[in-house]
Backbone bond lengths (Angstrom), bond angles and torsions (degrees), N, CA, C in turn:
res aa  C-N    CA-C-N  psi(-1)  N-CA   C-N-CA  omega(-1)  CA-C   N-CA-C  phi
1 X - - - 1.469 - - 1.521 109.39 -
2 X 1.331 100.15 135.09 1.804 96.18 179.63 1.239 122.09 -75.39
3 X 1.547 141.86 -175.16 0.926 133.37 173.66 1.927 110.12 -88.05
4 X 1.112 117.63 -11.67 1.538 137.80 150.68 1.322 119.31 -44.47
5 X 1.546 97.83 -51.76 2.031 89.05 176.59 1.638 89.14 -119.74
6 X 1.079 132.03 106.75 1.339 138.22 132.43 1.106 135.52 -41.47
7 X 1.706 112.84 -32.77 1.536 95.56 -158.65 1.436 105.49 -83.22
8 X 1.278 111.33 144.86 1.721 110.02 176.87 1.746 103.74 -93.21
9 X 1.235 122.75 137.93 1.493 124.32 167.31 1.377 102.12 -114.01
10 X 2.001 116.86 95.58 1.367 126.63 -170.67 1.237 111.55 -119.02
11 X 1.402 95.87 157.69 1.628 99.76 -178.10 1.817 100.74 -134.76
12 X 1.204 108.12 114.21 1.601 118.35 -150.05 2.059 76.48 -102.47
13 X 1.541 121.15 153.70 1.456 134.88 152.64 1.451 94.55 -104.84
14 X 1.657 97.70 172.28 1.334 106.97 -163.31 1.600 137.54 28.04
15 X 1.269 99.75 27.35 1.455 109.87 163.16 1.597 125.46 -51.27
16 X 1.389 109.52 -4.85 1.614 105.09 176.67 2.121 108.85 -100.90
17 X 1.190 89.15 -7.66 1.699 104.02 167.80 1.637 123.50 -46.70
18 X 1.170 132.73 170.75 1.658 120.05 143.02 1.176 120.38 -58.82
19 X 1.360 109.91 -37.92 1.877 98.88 -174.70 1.211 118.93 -93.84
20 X 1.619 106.21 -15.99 1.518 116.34 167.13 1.664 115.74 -57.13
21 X 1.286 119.09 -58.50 1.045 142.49 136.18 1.566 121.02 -1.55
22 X 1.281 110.43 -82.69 1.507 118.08 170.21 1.141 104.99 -58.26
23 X 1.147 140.89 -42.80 1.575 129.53 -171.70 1.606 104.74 -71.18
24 X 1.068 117.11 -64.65 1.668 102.13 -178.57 1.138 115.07 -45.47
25 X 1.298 146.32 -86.48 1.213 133.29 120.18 2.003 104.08 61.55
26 X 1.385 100.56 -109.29 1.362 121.45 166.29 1.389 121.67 -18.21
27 X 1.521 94.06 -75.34 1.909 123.87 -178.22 1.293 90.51 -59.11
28 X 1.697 138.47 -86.14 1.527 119.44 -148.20 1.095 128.78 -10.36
29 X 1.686 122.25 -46.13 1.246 115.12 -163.73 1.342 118.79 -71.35
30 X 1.776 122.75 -12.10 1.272 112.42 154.60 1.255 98.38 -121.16
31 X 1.269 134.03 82.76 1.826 149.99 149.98 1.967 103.38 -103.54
32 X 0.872 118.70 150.58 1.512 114.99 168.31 1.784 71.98 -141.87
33 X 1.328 145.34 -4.14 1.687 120.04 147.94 1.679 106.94 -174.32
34 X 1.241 102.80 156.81 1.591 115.71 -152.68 1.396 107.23 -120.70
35 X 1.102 121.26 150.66 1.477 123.49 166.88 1.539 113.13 -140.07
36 X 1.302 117.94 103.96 1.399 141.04 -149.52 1.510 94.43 -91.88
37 X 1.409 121.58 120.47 1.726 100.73 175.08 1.583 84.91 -132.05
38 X 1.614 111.86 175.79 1.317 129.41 177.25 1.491 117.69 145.68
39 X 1.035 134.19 165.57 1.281 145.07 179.91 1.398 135.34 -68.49
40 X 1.373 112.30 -17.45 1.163 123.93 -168.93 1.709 90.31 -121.44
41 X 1.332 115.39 127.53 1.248 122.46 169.25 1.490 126.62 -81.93
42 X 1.648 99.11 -39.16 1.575 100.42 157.22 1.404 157.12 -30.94
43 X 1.525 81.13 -60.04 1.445 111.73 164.04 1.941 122.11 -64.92
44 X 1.463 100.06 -27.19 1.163 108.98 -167.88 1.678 109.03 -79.23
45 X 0.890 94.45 -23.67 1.718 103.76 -168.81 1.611 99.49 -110.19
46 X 1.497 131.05 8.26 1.400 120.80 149.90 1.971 96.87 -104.10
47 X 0.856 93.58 -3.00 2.092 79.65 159.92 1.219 109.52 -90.41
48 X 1.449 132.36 -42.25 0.923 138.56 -146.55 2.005 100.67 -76.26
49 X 1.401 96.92 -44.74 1.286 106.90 -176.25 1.906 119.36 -83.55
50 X 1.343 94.69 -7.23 2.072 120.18 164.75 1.310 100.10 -72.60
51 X 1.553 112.33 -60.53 1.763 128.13 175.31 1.359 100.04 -39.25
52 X 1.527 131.33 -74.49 1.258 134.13 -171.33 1.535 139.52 -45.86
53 X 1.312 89.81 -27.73 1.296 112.61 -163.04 1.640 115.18 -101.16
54 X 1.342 102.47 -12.07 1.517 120.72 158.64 1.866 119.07 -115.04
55 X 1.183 108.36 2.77 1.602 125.53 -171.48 1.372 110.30 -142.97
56 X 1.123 123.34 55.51 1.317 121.25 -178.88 1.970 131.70 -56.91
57 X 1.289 98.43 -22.21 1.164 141.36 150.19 1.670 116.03 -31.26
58 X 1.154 102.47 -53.33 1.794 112.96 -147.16 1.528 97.22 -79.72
59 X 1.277 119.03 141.16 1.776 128.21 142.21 1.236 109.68 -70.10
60 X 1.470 116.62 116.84 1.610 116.77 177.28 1.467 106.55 -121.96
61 X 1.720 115.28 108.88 1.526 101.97 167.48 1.356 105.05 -81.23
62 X 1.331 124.13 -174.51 1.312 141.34 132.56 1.668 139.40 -141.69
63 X 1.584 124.37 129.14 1.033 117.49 -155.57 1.767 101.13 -112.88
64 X 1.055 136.88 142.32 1.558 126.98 179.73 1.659 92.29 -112.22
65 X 1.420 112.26 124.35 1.593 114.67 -165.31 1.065 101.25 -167.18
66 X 1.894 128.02 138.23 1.468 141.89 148.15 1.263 95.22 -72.84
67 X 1.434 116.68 127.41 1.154 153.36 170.05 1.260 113.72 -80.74
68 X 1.882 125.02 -30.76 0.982 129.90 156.27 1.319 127.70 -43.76
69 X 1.454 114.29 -23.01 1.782 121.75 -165.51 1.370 90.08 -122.68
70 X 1.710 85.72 151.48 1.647 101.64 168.13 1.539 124.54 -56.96
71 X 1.432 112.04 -36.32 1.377 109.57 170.85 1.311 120.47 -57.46
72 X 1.666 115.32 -33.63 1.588 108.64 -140.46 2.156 72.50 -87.32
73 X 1.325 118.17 -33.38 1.404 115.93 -170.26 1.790 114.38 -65.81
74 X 1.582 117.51 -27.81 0.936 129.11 151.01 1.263 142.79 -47.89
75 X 1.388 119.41 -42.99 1.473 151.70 142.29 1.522 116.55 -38.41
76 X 1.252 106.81 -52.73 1.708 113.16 178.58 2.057 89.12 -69.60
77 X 1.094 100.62 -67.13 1.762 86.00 -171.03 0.975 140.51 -72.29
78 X 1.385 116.71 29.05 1.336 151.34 177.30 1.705 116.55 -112.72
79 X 1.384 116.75 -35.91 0.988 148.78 171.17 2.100 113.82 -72.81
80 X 1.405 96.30 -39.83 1.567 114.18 164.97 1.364 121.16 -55.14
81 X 1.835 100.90 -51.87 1.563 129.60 -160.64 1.459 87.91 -68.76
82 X 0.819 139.40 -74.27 1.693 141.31 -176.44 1.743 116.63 -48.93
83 X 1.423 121.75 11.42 1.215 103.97 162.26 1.173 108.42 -106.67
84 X 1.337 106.99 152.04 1.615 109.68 -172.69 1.412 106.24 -60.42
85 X 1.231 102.24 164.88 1.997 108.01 -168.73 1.286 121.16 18.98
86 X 1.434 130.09 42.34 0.938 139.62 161.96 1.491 122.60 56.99
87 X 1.343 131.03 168.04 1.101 141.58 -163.27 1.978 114.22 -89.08
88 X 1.333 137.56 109.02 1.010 138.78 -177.38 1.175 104.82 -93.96
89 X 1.319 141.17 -29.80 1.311 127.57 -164.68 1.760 113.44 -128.67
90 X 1.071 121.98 117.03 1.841 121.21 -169.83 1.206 95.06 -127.73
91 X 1.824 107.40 108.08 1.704 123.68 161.08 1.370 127.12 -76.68
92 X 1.306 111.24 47.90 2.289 89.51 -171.68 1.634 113.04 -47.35
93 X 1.125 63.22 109.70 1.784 75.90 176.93 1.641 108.91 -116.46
94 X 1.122 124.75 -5.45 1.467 140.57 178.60 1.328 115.16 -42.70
95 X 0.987 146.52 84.98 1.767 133.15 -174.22 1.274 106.29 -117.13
96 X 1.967 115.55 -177.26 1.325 133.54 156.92 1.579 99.92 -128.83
97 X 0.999 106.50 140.86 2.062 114.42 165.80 1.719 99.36 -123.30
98 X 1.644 110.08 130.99 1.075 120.65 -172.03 1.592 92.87 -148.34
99 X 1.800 105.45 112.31 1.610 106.30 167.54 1.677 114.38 -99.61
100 X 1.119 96.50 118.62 1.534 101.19 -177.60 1.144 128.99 -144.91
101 X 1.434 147.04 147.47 1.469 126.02 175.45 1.485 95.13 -91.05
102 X 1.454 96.21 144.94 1.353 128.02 -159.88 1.173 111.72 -78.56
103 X 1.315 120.59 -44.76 1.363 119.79 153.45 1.750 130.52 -22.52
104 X 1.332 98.86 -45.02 1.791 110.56 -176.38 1.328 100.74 -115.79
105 X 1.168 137.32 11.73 1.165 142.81 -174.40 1.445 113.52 -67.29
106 X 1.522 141.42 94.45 1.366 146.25 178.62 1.491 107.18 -28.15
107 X 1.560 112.14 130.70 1.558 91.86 173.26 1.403 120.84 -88.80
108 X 1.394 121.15 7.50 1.366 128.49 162.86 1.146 115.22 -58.21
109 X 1.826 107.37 -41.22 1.557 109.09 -173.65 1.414 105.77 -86.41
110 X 1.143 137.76 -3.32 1.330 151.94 150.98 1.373 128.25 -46.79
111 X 1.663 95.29 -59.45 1.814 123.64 175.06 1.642 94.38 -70.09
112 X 1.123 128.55 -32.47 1.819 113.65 -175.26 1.360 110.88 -81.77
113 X 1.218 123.32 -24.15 1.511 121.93 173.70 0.868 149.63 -61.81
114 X 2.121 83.40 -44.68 1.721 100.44 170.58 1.180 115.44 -84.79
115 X 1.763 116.70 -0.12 1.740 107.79 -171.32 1.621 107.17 -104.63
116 X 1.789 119.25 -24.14 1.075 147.09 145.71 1.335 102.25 -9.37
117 X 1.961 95.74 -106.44 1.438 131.24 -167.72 1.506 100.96 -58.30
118 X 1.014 133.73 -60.22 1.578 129.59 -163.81 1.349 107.06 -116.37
119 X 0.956 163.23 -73.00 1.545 148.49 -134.56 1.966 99.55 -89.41
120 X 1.016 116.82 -13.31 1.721 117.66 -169.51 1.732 88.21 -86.77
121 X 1.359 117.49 -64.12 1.812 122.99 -177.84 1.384 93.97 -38.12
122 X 1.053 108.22 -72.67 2.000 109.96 -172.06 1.185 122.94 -34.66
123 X 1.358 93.98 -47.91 1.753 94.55 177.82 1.647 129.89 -83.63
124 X 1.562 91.60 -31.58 1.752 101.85 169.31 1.809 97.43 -70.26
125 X 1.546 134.32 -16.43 1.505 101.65 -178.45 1.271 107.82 -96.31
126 X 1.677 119.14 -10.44 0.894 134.29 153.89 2.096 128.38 -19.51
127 X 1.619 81.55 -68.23 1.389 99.75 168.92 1.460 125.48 -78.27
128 X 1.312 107.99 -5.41 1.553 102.03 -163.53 1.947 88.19 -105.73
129 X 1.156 110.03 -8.29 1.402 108.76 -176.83 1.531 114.04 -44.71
130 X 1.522 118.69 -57.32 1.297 90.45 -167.49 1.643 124.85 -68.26
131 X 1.796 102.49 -31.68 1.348 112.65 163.87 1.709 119.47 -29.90
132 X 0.907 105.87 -32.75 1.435 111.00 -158.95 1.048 111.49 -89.14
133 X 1.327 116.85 -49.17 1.755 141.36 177.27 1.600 97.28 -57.62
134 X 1.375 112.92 -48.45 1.744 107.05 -176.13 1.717 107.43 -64.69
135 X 1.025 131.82 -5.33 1.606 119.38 160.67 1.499 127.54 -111.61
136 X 1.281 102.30 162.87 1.519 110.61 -139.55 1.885 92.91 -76.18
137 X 1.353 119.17 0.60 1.526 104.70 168.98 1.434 82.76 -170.16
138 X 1.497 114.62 140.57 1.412 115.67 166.90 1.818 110.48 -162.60
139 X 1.085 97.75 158.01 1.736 102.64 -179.09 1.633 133.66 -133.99
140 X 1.061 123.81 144.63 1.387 139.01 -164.09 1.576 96.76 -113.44
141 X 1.706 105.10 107.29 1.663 99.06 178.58 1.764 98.98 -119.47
142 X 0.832 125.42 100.52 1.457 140.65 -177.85 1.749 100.43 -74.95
143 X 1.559 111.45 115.71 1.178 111.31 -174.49 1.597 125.85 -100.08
144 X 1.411 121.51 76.72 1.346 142.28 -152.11 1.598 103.35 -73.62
145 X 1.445 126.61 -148.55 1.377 145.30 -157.34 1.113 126.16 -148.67
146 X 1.181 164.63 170.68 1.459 153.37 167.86 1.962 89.29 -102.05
147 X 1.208 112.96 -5.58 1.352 99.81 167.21 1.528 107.11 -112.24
148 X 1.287 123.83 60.92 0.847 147.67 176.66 1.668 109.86 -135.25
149 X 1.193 123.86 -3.65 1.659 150.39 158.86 1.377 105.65 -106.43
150 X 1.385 134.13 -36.72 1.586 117.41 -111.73 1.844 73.80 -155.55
151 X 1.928 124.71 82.17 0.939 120.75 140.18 1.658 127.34 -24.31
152 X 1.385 131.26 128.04 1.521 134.61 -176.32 0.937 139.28 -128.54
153 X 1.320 135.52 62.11 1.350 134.84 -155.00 1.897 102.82 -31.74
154 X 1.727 93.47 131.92 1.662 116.87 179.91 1.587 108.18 83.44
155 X 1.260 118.21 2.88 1.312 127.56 167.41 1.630 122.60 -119.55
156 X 1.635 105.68 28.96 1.755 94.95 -169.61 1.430 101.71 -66.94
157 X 0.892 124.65 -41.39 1.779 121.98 -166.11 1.340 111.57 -73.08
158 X 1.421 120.35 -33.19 1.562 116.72 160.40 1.327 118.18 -55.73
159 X 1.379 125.26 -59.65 1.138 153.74 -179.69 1.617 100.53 -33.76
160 X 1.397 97.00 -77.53 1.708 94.04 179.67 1.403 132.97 -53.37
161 X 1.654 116.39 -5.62 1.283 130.37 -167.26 1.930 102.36 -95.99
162 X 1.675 95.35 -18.60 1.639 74.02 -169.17 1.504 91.04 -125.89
163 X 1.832 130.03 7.20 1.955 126.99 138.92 1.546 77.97 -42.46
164 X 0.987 117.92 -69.93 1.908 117.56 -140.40 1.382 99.96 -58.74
165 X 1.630 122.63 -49.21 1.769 105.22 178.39 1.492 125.63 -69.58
166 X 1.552 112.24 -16.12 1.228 125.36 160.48 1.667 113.40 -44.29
167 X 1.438 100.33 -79.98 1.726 111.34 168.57 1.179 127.13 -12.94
168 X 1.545 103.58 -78.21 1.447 150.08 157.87 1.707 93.41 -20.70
169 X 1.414 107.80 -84.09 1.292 94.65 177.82 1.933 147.76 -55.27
170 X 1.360 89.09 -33.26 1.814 112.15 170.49 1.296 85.61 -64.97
171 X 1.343 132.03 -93.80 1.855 120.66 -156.14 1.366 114.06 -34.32
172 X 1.524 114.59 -43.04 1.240 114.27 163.16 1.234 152.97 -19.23
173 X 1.297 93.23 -72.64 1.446 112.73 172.78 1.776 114.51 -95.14
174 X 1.372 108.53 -1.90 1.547 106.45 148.53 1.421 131.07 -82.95
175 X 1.344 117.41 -25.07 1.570 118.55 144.12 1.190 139.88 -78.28
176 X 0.987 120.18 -3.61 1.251 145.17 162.55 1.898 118.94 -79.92
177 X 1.443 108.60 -16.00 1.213 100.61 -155.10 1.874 111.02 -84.29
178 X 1.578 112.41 -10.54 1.290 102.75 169.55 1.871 100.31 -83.78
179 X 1.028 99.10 53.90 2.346 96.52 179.55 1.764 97.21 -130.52
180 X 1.299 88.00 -167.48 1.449 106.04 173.20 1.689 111.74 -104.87
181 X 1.101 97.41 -1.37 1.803 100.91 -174.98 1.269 120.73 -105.33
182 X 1.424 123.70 118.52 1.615 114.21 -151.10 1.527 82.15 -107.16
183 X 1.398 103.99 173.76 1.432 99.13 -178.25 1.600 97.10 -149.99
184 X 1.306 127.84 125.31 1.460 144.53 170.45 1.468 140.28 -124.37
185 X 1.240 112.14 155.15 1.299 101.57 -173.97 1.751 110.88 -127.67
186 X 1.456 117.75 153.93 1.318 134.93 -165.60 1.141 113.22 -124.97
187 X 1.451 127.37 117.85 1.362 117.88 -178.35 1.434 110.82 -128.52
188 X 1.592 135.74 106.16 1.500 155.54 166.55 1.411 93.43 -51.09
189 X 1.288 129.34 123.48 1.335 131.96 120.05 1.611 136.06 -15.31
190 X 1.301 144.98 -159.56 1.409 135.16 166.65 1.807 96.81 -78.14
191 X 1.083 102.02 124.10 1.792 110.71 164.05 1.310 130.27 -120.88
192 X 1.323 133.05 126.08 1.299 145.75 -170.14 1.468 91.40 -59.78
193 X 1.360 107.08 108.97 1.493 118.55 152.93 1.348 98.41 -159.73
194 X 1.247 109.30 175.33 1.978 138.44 169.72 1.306 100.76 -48.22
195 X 1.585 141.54 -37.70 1.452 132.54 178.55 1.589 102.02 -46.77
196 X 1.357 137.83 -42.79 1.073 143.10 -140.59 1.674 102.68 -90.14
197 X 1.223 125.34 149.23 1.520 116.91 -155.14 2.250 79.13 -125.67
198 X 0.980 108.16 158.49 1.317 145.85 175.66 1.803 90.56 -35.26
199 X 1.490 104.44 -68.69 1.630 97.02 -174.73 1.270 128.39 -99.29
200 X 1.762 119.39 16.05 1.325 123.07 127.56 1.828 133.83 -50.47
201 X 1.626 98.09 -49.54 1.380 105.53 177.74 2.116 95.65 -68.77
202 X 0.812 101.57 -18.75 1.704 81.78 -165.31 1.785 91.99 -107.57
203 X 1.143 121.73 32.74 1.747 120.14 -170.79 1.995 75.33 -135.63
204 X 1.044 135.93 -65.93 1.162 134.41 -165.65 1.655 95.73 -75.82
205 X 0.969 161.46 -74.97 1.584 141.70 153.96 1.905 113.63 6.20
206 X 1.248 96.91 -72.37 1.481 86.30 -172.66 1.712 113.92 -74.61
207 X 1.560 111.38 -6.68 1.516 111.99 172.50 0.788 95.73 -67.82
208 X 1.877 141.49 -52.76 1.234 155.62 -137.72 1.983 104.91 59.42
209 X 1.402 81.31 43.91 1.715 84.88 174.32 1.410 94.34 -71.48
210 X 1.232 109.33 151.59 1.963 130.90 177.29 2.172 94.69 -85.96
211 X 0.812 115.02 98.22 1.481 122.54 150.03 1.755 122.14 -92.91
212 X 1.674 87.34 136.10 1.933 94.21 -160.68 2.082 83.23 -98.75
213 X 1.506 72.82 153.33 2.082 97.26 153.96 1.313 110.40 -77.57
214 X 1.188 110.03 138.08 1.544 120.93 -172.47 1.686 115.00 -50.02
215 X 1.579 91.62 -51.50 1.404 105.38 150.91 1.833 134.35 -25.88
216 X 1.246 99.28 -44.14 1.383 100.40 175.65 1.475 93.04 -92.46
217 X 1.433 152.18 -61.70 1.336 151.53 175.52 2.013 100.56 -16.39
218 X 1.536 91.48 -64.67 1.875 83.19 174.82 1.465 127.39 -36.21
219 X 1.453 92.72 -58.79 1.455 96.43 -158.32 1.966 101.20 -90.91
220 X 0.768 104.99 42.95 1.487 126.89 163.37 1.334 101.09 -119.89
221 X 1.468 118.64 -59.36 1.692 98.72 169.59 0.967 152.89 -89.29
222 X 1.570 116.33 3.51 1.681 130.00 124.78 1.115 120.66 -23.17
223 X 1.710 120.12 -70.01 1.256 136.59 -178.48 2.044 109.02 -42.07
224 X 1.313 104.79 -59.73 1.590 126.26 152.25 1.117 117.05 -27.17
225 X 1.172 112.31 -62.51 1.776 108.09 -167.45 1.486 111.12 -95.67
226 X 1.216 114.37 1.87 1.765 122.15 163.28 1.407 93.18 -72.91
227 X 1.380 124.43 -50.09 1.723 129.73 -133.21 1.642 95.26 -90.56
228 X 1.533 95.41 169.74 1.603 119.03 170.64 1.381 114.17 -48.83
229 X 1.487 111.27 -52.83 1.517 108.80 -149.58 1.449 108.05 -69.67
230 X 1.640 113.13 -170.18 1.030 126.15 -162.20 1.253 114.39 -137.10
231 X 1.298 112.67 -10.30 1.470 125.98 160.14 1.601 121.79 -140.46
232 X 1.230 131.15 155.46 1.351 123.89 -167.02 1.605 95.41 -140.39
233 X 1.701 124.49 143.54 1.342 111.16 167.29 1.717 81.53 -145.36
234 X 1.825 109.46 129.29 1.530 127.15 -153.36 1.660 98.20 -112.79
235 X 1.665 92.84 98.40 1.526 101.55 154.63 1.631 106.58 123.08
236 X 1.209 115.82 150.08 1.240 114.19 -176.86 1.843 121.87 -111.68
237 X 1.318 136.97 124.90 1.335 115.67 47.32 1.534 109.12 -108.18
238 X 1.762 112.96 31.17 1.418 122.72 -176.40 1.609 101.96 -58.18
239 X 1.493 107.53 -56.62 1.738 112.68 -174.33 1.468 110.85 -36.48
240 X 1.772 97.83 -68.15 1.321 111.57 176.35 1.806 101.01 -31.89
241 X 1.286 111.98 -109.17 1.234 110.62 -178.45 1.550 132.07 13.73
242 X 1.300 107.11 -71.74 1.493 144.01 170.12 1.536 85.30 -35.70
243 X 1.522 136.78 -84.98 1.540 131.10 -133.63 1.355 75.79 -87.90
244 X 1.203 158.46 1.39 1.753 144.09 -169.55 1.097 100.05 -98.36
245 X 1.557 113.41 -45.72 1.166 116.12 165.97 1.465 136.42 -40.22
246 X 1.459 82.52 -59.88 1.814 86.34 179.28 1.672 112.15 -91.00
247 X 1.287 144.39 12.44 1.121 151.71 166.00 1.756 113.12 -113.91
248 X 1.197 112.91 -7.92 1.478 113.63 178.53 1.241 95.03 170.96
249 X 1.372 124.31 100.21 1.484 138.35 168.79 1.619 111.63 -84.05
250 X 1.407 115.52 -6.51 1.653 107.03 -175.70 1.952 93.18 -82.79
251 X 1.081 118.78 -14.67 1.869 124.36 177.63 1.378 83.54 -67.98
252 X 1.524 137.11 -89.51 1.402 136.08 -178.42 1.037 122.35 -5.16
253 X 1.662 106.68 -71.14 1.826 121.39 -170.01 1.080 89.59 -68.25
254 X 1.747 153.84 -99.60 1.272 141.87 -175.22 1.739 107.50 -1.68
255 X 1.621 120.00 -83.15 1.623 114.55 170.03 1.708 126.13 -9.48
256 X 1.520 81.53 -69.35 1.801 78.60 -157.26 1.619 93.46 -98.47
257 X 1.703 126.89 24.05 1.241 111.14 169.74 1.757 112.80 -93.60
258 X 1.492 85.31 6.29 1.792 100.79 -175.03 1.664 114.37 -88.68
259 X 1.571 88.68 -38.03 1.753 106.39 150.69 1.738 133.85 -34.11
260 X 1.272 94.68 -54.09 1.451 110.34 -150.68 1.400 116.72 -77.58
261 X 1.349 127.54 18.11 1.371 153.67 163.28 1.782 103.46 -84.05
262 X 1.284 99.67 -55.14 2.206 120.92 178.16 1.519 68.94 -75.99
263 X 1.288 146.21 -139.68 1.155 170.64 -130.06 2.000 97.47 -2.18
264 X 1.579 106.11 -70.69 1.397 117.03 178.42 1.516 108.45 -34.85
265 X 1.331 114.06 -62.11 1.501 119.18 -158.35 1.464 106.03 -45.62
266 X 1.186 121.04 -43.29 1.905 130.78 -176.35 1.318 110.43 -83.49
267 X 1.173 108.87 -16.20 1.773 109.31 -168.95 1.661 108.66 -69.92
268 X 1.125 121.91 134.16 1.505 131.59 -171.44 1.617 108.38 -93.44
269 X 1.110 121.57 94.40 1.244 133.69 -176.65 1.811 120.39 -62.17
């Protein structure tokens, strides 16, 4: 998008989240119209009316929808179709975080992660494809993890859900690249929100892992979605990590195998 047309016409998932939350929030000030999706309807319609009340300006839908189901994904693109000139910018930002050893790990809570985190994004950009393709510049920002680089002991099933939106996204936006639709990915560090269960916050405490305010998570991806790149991973020594990872992962495993003594103690068996 140029700096000529600013306005973004987005349709953010999990907008009733913290980071969902922070991002609208963030974005309004270049929205000229929004499409608020998430699960909780409550919640959706006291953003919507936060949005308003500092954006008087803005078209704000809102849709209350599992994203997991074809309907609730149907619903969102139905909800798209009705904004005027259509939607240029689609954030899945929708997730589940589940710390568990994998071993005892429910496969229900297994089956929600991978259909959650990865197979629901796919299919909602799926649908939003042609929408997207019909304007003269538009973007797909898939909102991933730094453990989406960064295997984690008590996170394999998370872990594999957002390698896969990573993927998912790179092939993406390499077929995509003779279009108008760019396609990127965003990856938050650990962030203080409600995803986080009692013995995450007290497993990242005694790591003295650095966890950001959603607030700062936004305006990192403002900063992002102004910029060149094509992928973002927010905060340091996450970056670090990230390129060790993928250029020499035995530095990694050494790292967090120093962990995994702190790691056990919180892990929910």
């Amino acid at each position: 998008m140029s700096s000529a047309e600013k306005s973004y016409r987005l349709a953010l998932t999990g907008a009733a989240g913290g980071i969902g939350q922070a991002l609208a929030l963030a974005l309004a000030p270049s929205c000229s119209a929004m499409l608020l999706v998430g699960r909780d309807a409550a919640k959706l319609a006291a953003l919507r009316q936060k949005l308003l009340a500092q954006h008087a300006h803005l078209a704000i839908e809102i849709v209350a929808a599992d994203l997991a189901s074809e309907a609730g994904r149907e619903a969102t693109l139905k909800g798209a179709q009705a904004v005027s000139g259509g939607i240029n910018l689609l954030i899945n930002n929708a997730g589940l975080s589940e710390f568990h050893a994998f071993g005892t790990q429910p496969a229900a809570q297994v089956e929600a992660l991978m259909t959650t985190n990865l197979l629901s994004p796919i299919l909602l950009s799926q649908k939003f494809l042609p929408m997207l393709q019909a304007q003269s510049s538009a973007q797909i920002v898939n909102i991933g993890s730094a453990f989406g680089d960064i295997g984690y002991p008590g996170f394999a099933a998370y872990c594999a859900t957002k390698f896969g939106l990573r993927g998912f996204t790179q092939a993406l936006r390499r077929e995509l690249s003779d279009s108008a639709v760019r396609v990127r990915y965003f990856a938050p560090r650990a962030t203080k929100t409600s995803i986080n269960t009692s013995a995450v916050d007290a497993m990242n405490e005694a790591l003295k892992t650095q966890a950001d305010d959603p607030a700062v998570v936004a305006q990192a991806f403002v900063e992002f979605l102004a910029g060149p790149k094509n992928e973002c991973v927010v905060g340091w020594p996450e970056r670090f990590y990230v390129f060790m990872n993928r250029l020499r992962h035995q530095v990694t495993d050494q790292a967090i195998g120093k962990q995994l003594a702190t790691i056990k103690r919180f892990l929910p068996n």
